[in-house]
Structure formats: structure tokens, C-alpha cells
C-alpha positions in Angstrom: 69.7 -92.5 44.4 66.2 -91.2 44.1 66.1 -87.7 46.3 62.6 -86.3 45.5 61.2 -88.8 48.0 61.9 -86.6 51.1 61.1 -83.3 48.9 57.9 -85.0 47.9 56.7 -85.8 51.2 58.1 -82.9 53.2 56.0 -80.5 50.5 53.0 -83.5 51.4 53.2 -83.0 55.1 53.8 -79.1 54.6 50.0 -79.4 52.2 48.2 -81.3 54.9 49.2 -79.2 57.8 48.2 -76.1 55.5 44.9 -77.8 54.9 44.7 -79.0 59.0 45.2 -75.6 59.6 42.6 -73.9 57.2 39.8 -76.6 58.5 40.4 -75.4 62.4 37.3 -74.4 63.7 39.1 -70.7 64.7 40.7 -70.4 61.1 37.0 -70.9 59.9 35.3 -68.5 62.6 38.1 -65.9 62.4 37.7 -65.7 58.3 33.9 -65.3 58.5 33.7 -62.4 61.3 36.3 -60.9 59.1 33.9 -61.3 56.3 31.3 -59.9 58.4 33.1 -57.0 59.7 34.5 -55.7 56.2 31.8 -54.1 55.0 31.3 -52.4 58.2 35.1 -51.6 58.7 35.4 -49.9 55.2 32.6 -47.9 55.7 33.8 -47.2 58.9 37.8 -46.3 57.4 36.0 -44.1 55.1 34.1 -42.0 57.8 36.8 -41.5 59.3 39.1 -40.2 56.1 36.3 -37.8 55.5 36.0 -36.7 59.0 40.3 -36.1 59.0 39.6 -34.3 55.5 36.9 -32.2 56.5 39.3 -31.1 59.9 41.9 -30.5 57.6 40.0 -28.2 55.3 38.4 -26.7 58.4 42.1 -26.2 59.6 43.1 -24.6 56.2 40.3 -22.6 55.7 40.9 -21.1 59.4 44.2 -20.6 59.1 43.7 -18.8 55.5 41.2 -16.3 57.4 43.8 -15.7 59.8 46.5 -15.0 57.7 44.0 -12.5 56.2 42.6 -10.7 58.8 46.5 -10.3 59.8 47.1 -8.1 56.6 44.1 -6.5 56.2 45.2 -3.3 57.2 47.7 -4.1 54.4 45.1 -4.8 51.7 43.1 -2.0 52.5 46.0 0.6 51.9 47.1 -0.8 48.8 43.2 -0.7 47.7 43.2 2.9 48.6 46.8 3.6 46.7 45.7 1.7 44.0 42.1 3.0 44.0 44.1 6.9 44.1 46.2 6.0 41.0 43.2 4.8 39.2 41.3 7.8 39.7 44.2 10.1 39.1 44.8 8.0 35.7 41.0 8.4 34.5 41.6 12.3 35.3 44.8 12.7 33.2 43.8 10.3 30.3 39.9 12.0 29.8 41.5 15.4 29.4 44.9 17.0 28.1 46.2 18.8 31.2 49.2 21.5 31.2 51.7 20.4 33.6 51.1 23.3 36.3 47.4 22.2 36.5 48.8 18.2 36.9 51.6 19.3 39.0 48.5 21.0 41.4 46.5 17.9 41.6 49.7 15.8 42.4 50.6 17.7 45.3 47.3 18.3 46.3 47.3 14.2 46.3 50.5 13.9 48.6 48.8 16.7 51.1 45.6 14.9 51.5 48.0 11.4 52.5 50.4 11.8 55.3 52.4 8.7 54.2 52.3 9.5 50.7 56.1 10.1 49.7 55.8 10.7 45.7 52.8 11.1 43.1 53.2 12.0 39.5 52.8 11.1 36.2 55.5 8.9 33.9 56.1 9.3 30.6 57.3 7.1 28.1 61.3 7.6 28.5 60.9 7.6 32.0 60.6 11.5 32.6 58.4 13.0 34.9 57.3 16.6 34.3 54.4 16.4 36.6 54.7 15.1 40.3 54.4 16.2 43.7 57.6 17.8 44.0 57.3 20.4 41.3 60.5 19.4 39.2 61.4 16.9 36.2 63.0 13.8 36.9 64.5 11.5 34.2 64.6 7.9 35.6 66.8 5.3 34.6 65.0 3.0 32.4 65.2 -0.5 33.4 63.3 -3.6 31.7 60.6 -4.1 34.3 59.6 -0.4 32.7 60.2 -1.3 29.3 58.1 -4.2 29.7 54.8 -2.6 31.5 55.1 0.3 28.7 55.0 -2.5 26.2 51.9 -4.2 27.6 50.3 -1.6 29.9 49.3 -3.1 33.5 48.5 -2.0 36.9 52.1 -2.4 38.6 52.9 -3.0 42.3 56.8 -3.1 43.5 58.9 -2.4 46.5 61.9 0.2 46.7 64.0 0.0 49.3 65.4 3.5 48.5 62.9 5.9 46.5 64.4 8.1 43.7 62.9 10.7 45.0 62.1 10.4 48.5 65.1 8.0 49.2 62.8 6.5 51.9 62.0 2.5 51.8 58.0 3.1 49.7 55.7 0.9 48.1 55.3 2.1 44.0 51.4 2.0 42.6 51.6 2.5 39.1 48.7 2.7 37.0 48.3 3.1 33.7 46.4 6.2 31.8 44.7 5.7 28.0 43.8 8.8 25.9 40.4 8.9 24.8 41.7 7.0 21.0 43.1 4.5 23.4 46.8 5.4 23.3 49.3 4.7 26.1 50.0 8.3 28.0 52.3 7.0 30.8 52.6 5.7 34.0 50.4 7.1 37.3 52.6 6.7 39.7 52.0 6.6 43.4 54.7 5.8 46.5 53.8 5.7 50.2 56.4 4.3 53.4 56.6 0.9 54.0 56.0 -0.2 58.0 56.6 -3.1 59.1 52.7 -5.3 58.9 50.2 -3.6 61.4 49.1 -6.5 63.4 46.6 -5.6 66.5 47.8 -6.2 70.0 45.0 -9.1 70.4 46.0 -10.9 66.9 49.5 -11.1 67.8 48.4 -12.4 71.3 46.0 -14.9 69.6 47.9 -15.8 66.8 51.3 -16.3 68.7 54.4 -17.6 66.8 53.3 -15.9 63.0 55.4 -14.8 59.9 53.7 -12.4 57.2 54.9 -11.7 54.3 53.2 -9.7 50.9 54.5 -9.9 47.4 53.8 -8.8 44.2 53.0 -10.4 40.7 56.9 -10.9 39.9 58.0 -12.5 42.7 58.9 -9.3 44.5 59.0 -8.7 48.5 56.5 -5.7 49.5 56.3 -5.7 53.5 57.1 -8.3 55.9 57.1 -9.1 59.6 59.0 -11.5 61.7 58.9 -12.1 65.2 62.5 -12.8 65.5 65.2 -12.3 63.1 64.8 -12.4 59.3 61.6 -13.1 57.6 63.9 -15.9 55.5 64.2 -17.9 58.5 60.6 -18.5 58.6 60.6 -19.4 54.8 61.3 -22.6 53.3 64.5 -22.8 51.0 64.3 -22.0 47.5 60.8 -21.0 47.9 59.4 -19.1 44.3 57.0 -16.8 45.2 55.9 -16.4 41.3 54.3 -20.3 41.4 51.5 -18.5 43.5 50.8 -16.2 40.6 46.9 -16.5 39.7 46.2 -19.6 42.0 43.3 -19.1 44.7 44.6 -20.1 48.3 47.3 -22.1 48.9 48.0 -24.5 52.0 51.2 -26.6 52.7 53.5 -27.8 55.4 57.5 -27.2 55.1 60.3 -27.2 56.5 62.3 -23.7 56.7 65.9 -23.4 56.7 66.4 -23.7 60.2 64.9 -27.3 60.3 61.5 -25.9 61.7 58.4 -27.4 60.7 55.8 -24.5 59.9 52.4 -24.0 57.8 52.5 -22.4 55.2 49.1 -20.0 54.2 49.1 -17.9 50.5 46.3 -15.7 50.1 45.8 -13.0 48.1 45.5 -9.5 48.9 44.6 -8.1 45.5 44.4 -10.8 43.5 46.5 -11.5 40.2 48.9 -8.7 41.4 49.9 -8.6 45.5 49.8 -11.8 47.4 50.1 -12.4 50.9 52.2 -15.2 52.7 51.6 -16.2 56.4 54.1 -18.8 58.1 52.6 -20.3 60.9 54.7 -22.2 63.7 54.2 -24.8 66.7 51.0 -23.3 68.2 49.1 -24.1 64.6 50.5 -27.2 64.0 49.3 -28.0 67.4 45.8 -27.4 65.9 46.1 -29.8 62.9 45.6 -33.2 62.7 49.4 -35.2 63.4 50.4 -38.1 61.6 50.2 -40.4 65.0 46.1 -39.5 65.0 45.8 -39.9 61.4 47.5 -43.3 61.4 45.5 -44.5 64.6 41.6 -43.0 63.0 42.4 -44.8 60.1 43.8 -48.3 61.9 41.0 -47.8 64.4 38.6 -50.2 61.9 41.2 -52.4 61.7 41.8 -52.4 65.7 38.3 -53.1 66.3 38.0 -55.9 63.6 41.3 -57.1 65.9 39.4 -57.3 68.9 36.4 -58.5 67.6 38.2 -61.7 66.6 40.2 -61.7 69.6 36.9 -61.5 71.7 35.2 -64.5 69.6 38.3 -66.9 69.9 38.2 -66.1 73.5 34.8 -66.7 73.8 34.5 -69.6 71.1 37.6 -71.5 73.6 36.3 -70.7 76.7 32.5 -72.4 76.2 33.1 -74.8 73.2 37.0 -75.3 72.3 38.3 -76.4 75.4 35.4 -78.5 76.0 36.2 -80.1 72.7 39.7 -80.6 73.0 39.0 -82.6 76.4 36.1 -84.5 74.8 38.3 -85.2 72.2 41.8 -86.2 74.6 39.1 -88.1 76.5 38.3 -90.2 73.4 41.9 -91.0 72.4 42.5 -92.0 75.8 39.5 -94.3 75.4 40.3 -95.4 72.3 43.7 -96.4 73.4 43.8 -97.4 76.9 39.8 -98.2 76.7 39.3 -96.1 79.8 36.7 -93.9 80.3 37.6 -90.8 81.7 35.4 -88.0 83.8 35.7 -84.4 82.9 35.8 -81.8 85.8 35.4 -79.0 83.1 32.4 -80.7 82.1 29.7 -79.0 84.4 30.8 -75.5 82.8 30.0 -76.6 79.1 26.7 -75.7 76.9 24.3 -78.1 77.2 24.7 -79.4 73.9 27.8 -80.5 74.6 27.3 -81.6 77.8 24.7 -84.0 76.1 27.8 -85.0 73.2 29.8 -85.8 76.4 26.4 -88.0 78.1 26.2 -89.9 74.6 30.1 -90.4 74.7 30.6 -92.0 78.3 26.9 -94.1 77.5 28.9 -95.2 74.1 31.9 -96.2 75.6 30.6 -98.2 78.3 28.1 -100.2 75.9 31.2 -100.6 73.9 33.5 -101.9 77.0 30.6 -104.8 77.5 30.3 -105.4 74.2 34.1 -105.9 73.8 33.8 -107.8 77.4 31.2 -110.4 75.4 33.3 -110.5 72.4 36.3 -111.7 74.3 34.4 -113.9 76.4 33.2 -115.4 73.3 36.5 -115.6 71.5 38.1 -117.0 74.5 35.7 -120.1 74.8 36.0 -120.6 71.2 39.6 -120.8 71.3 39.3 -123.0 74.4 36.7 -125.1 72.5 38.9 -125.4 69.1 42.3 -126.2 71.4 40.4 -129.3 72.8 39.5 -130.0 69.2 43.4 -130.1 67.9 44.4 -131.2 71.2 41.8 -134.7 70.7 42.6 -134.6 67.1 46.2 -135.0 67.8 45.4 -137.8 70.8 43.1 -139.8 68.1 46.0 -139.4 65.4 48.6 -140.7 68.1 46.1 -143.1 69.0 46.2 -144.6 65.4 50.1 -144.0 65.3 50.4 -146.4 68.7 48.0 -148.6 66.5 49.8 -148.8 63.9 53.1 -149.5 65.4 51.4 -152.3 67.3 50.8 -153.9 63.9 53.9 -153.2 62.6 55.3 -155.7 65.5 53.5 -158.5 64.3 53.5 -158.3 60.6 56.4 -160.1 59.5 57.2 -159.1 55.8 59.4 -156.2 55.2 57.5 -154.2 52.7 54.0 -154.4 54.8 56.3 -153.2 57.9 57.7 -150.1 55.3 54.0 -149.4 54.1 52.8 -149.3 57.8 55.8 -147.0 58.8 55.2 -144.5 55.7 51.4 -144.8 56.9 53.1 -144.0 60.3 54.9 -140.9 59.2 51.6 -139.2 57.4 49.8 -139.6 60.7 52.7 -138.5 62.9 52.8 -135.2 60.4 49.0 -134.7 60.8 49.1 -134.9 64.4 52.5 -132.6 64.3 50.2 -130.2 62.8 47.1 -130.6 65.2 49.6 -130.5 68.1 51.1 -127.0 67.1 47.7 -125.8 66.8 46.9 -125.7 70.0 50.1 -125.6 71.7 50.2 -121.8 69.5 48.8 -118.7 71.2 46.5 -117.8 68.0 44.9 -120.3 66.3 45.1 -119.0 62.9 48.9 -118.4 62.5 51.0 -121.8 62.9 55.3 -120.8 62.6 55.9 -123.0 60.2 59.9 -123.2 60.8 59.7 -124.9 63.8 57.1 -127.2 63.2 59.2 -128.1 59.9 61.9 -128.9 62.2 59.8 -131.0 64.6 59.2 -132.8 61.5 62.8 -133.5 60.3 63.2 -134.8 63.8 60.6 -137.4 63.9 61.2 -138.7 60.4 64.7 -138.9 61.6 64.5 -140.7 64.8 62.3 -142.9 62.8 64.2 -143.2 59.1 67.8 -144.1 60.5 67.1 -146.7 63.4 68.9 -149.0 61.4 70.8 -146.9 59.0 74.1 -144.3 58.8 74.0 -141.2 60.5 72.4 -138.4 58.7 74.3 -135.0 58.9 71.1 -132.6 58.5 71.8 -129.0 57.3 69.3 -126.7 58.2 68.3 -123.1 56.5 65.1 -121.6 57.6 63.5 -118.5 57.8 60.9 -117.7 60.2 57.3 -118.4 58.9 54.2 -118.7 60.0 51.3 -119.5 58.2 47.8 -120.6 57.9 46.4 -123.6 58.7 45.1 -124.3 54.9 48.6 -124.5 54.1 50.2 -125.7 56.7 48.8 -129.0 56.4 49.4 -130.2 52.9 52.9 -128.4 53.5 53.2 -130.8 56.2 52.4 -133.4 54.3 54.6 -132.7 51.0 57.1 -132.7 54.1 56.7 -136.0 55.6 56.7 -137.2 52.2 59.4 -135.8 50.8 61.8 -136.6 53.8 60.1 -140.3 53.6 61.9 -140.5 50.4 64.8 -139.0 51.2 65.7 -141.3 54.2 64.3 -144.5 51.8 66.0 -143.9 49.1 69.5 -141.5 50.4 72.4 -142.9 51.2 76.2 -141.4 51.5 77.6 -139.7 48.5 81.0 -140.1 47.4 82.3 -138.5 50.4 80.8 -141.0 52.3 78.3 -138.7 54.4 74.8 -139.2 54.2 73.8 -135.6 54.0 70.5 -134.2 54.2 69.7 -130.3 53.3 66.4 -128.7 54.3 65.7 -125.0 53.7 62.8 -122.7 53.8 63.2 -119.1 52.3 60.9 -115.7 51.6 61.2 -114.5 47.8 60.4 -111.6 47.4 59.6 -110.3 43.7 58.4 -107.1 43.4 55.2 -106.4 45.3 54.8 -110.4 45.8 56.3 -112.7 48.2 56.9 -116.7 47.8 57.9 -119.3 50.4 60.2 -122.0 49.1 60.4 -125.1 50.5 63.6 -127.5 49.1 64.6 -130.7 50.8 67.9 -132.0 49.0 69.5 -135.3 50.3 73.0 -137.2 49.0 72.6 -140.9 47.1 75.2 -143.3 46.2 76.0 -143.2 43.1 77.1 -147.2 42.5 73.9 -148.0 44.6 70.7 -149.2 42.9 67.4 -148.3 44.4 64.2 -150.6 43.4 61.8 -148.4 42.4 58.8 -147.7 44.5 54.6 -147.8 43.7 54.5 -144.1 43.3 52.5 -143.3 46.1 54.5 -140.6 47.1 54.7 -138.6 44.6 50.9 -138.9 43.8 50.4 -137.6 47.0 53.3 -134.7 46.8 51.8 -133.7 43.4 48.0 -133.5 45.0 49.2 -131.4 48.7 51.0 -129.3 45.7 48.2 -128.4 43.3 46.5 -127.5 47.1 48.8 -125.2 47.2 48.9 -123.7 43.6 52.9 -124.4 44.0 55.2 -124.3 41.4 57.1 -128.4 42.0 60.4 -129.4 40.5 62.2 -132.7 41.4 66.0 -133.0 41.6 67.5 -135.9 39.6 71.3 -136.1 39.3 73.9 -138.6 39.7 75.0 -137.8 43.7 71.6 -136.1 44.6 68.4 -135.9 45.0 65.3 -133.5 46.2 63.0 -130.9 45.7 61.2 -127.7 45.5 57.7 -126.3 45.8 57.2 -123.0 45.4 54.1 -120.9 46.1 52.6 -117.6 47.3 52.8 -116.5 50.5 51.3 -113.6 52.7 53.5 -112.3 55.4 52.2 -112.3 58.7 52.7 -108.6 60.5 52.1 -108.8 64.2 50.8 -105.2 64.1 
């Protein structure tokens, strides 16, 4: 069984509905506005992500001067500390001081800076001879030590518990050069730590704000929280040493209690003490969320939306509609032939209004046209009935005629020649007679006029004879009148012949078969026409003057059939064979 038949025409019907589809007028009008509209629409979607990331850098930048105006006061005492130790490094490096006259300036250092806890001066080993608080001290080395006095650098850290002043301080250190370049040691400089001064108004302004300041290794200076630990206000795992030499920094994170929060990193002096501000609710307020973002970038997109929705409204409200009942109009014309008025008609464009004027003047030219046509037809086919219908009077005419002179002649083969004579007329007026007796004059069912002429040639062939069982086999046909008629004929002869020369078989019956049968070969169709009748087979038949066959041989070649005669011992017939067009009533 073949099964891509289906597939093939399923994907076919699925094609032309594609292609039905992409030749709709509002497929056609929807993909050229959109055409239109793109260029505008991308121009338009790129305004709009420069306007979201100009606010967002506006937003950054603000919130970067915020976080530094918060520790300002912050930058401005470790830029004084650090300034100090500089100074106080330049003084001890230009000249070689005894360590009563350093010890002086040290303390004369801490007097001039109320929150200055410790100043003095390191030396390698970590010892101290000359500070503020007049005695040695021998620090424990550590490896953040080692490491400064092995590449010298201004140094920043946070103790929570001073080694001298055992107070929570911030450690300057600076480092002092001899005049040959050498490494002397360490200026050293530690103040108290307070919590970040923030103003009264900044807090106030600022609202929900986390600072924080760090140094070059990661290290916590100050911070200021306004409830609970700083940490809280930080995002997990965050490394403080990644902001290390990097200008400002601006991200959103989430902190360890699930809050969303902004993060600012700015420096305070940079390359050695950051600072970190983590804003909350009231700042993200301020930037732009994810819902506007979305919708200023879809807003293009929404507009190109209802611009197409606005044209296929408008396109179906003044021309679609008008269309589609123009066009339902027209089928119901074309199959009902009824012309139709449109109420929706007044509300059209003109121009259609004037397709719809050259429709309804169309239609009714065409329904008196089609009325003239069919008053034609119908006198013609009245005209050409009375034509068959005379024809077929005349031909009886002849046939009473002849049987008239058959009553007088008194030799038995002029009475046979006169009743095959006879028989030819009777077919032609058989076929004159269904002619107009059949509602199209074209088309003649050639099944039951064969059987009107078995009849006739029956009634006729066995007045004085056996019975003649007939077997009859025939398809429905109908045909033209060009081959009905020498059909007919090879008929009336054939069955002639049959009833003249038949007789019972060796069962004793006379039989006589008739069939007529479609063939259907391939993309052609033949009509077969066999008439088959017994003989006796001691019986000897005087042979006739071969009229018969002459003529079944010429109403053959008429039809470009294919003749073969049956000649056995208990039977004879034949067959003519030819092509044949089907008649569809559709």
C-alpha cells in the first residue's frame, strides 16, 4: 500500500494555506508597516538604552559623591596624619638627630593633636628609642613589618588594641631615607578610631547608609552601621583587596541577610585607604528597576504593536469588511445567481462603492444574457426534438411502407430482404426516437436503447420460430449521437443474423447473449459490445449475399472499433470494441 499519498497532500494543503496566508492583504500590510517602523523603532530602542545608561551613570556618579562627602571628615584626618608623618620623616631623614632632641619633637607632635595616642620613630628590629612616651619599646616583629622594611611604603593599618596606648588607633607609618638614600625606619603615627563622623543633615538625607574605610591589604580602618554589624550590610565573601588601584566602583548585591543594597568604592587616598559605602532601599528607590528598564526598551516594540493593530483596524473597518461582503456577495451570485444588496455598502470609500456599482451592473447584464442564452437553447432543443421526432415519423412511415409490400410480394427471399430492410429502418428510427424522447440532446443511454432493440428484432425475428431465451449484461452508457447510430446499426445487424441464422444448441435452447461492458485500461476506457447466439450443430445454413457484414464492417471502421466474429461449432457472435468517453453528470 502506497502511504505517502495522504503525507504528500496533507504537507500540499499545509503549503497552500502557508502561501493563502502570506498573500492576505493584512499579512502583506502588517509586514510593510513593520518595515516602515524598524528603522524608526531601533533608533527609537537605542535612545532609550542611552537615556537608561546615562541615568544609571548619573545614579552612580551621585551616589559615589555621596559616599564621599560621608567620609570626608575621614579623608581629611588621615591626610593630616599622613601629611604629619611625612613631615616628621623629611625632618629625621635630612639630619642625624640624638634621641632626646627626636624624643622632643615626638611629644611636642602628640601635644599639638588631642587624639594623637602614639608618635615615634621605628627602627629596623622593631625598637623604638624615640617616641612620645619617652621610653624604648621592642615590638614584636610580624611579616607585614618585615615586608614594608623590605620594600619601604607609606603604610596605613588598624589596631584594635595599641601596644602602647592599648586604645583601638589608626597606625600612619611613613617611611624616612637618609640623605645616600638608605632606609632609617618607620615614622610612626597613631590617633583613636571613632566611629565615621557623619553630619546630622547627611544621615537625615542619606537615610539607610553603611560606611566602611579600608586599607591597601584588605584591612578594616573605621566603620559605621546603623544597626548591628557593619557585616550585615556587606555582601558575603566580599575581598576588599580586588578594589586595590581601581578608580570608582559601582555594583548591586545581595548581603548576607538577603538584602538587596548598592554598593559605592571610592577612594580616600588613593592606592592605600579606600572607602566603602552600602546603600539600602531609599537608593535603590532612585535607580532605574528592572520592570522600567524592560518596559523603555519594549516601549518601540509596543508602539510598532499598536501601530499594526491600529492599521488592521482601520484597513477592516473601511476596506476589509467591505471586501469580504463584496466578495460573499459574489459567491452567492455565482452560485444561486442572485444578486444581493449590501446595507454596509453606503459606509464604504468611494472606490469601492464604484467596484460594488460595476458588480450589481455586471451581474444583471449577465442574468439577461444567461436569460437569452436559455431562451435560445431552449427553442433549439425544441426545434431539433421536432426534427428527431419527424425523422422518426418519416422512418416509421417507410417501415409501415415497407411492411405493406412485404404483404404482397410473394417470394420468400424478397419478403426476408424487405424485413432486414425493415429492421435497419426500425434501428434508425429507434435512434431518432430516443433522441428526442432524452432530456439532453447530446447524450443518448445507450443500454436501454440497445434493449429496445433486442426487443423489436425479437418480436419480429421469432414470429414463426422457437422461443429465444435472451441473457442480458449491460452497463449503463450513454453516448453520443456519432456513435450511437452506426452502433445501432452494427446492432440491428448483428441480431438480424443471429435470429437468421441461430437455432437451439445441443441443449435444445435457442439462446441468445447480449452484453455491453466499460474496459478500463489504464487512463483509457473502451465499451464492448458482444452479441453471442446458440446454432445447431447438425443444421446447415445457406449462406447469405454478405450484405450484412459489409455493412457491420463499414458502421465499424466509423467507429475505429476493434471487430472479431465468433465461429465455432455450437456458437456464434461478435465483438466490437472501441474508445469510449465517460459521460460525468457534473
Amino acid at each position: 500500500m502506497n502511504t505517502a499519498g495522504p503525507e504528500n497532500a496533507s504537507s500540499t494543503a499545509r503549503e497552500g494555506g502557508a502561501k493563502s496566508l502570506r498573500q492576505m492583504l493584512v499579512v502583506r500590510i502588517g509586514f510593510l508597516l513593520s518595515l516602515a517602523l524598524l528603522p524608526i523603532g531601533l533608533v527609537a530602542m537605542g535612545q532609550s538604552w542611552r537615556a537608561l545608561h546615562i541615568t544609571n551613570e548619573n545614579l552612580e556618579a551621585s551616589i559615589h559623591a555621596r559616599t564621599s562627602a560621608l567620609v570626608e571628615s575621614e579623608r581629611r584626618a588621615l591626610q593630616t596624619k599622613l601629611g604629619t608623618a611625612s613631615a616628621l620623616a623629611d625632618t629625621l631623614g635630612a639630619a642625624d638627630l640624638g634621641t632626646d632632641v627626636c624624643t622632643a619633637i615626638m611629644q611636642r607632635v602628640q601635644e599639638t593633636s588631642p587624639r594623637l595616642a602614639f608618635a615615634g620613630f621605628l627602627e629596623a628590629g622593631t625598637v623604638s628609642r624615640c617616641n612620645s612616651a619617652g621610653r624604648t619599646f621592642d615590638f614584636l616583629p610580624d611579616a607585614r613589618s618585615d615586608e614594608l622594611f623590605e620594600q619601604p611604603q607609606p603604610y596605613i593599618t588598624y589596631s584594635a588594641q595599641g601596644a602602647v596606648s592599648q586604645l583601638p588607633v589608626v597606625i600612619v607609618a611613613y617611611p624616612s631615607f637618609s640623605q645616600d638614600g638608605s632606609l632609617k625606619g618607620f615614622v610612626t603615627i597613631s590617633f583613636e578610631t571613632e566611629p565615621l563622623v557623619q553630619a546630622d543633615s547627611a544621615v537625615a538625607a542619606d537615610g539607610d547608609v553603611a560606611l566602611l574605610t579600608f586599607n591597601q591589604f584588605g584591612d578594616t580602618l573605621s566603620s559605621f552601621a546603623p544597626d548591628g554589624p557593619i557585616e550585615d550590610y556587606l555582601p558575603e565573601g566580599l575581598a576588599f583587596e580586588g578594589f586595590i588601584n581601581q578608580d570608582d566602583s559601582f555594583f548591586m548585591a545581595t548581603t548576607r541577610s538577603g538584602e538587596k543594597r548598592l554598593i559605592s568604592v571610592v577612594p580616600i587616598l588613593p592606592g592605600e585607604v579606600y572607602a566603602l559605602g552600602s546603600w539600602g532601599q531609599d537608593a535603590l528607590q532612585r535607580t532605574t528597576s528592572t520592570w522600567f528598564t524592560i518596559s523603555t526598551l519594549l516601549f518601540p516594540f509596543l508602539m510598532w504593536l499598536v501601530g499594526i493593530i491600529v492599521a488592521v483596524i482601520s484597513l477592516n473597518r473601511l476596506v476589509l469588511r467591505h471586501i469580504s461582503d463584496l466578495g460573499r456577495r459574489m459567491r452567492r451570485f455565482a452560485t444561486y445567481r442572485d444578486v444581493e444588496s449590501s446595507e454596509k455598502i453606503d459606509d464604504a470609500p468611494s472606490e469601492i462603492q464604484t467596484i460594488n456599482e460595476t458588480f450589481e451592473a455586471m451581474a444583471d447584464q449577465l442574468l439577461r444574457d444567461e436569460a437569452d442564452l436559455e431562451n435560445a437553447v431552449f427553442e433549439r432543443e425544441v426545434l431539433l426534438k421536432e426534427v428527431h421526432h419527424r425523422v422518426k415519423n418519416n422512418l416509421q412511415l417507410i417501415s409501415s411502407i415497407i411492411n405493406m409490400q412485404v404483404r404482397q410480394v410473394a417470394s420468400p427471399e424478397a419478403v426476408a430482404a424487405l424485413r432486414q430492410f425493415q429492421d435497419r429502418v426500425t434501428s434508425l428510427a429507434s435512434v431518432h426516437r430516443a433522441l428526442y424522447q432524452e432530456p439532453s440532446l447530446t447524450r443518448i443511454r445507450f443500454d436501454v436503447l440497445l434493449s429496445d432493440l433486442v426487443a423489436q428484432v425479437n418480436a419480429v425475428g421469432t414470429a414463426d420460430q422457437t422461443p429465444v431465451e435472451i441473457e442480458l449484461d449491460l452497463d449503463p452508457v450513454t453516448l453520443l449521437p456519432d456513435q450511437t447510430s452506426p452502433l445501432a446499426m452494427v446492432t440491428t445487424e448483428a441480431l438480424s443474423n443471429a435470429f437468421k441464422y441461430g437455432g437451439p444448441g445441443r441443449d435444445g435452447v435457442f439462446r441468445l447473449k447480449v452484453h455491453l461492458k466499460e474496459i478500463i485500461d489504464g487512463s483509457t476506457t473502451h465499451l464492448r459490445l458482444g452479441i453471442e447466439n446458440s446454432v445447431d450443430p447438425e443444421a446447415r445454413t445457406e449462406p447469405g449475399t454478405g450484405l450484412g457484414k459489409r455493412l457491420i464492417l463499414a458502421f465499424s471502421s466509423q467507429l475505429d472499433g476493434d471487430l472479431v466474429y465468433i465461429d465455432e461449432e455450437d456458437r456464434h457472435g461478435l465483438t466490437i470494441t472501441f474508445d469510449y468517453q465517460p459521460f460525468s453528470p457534473e
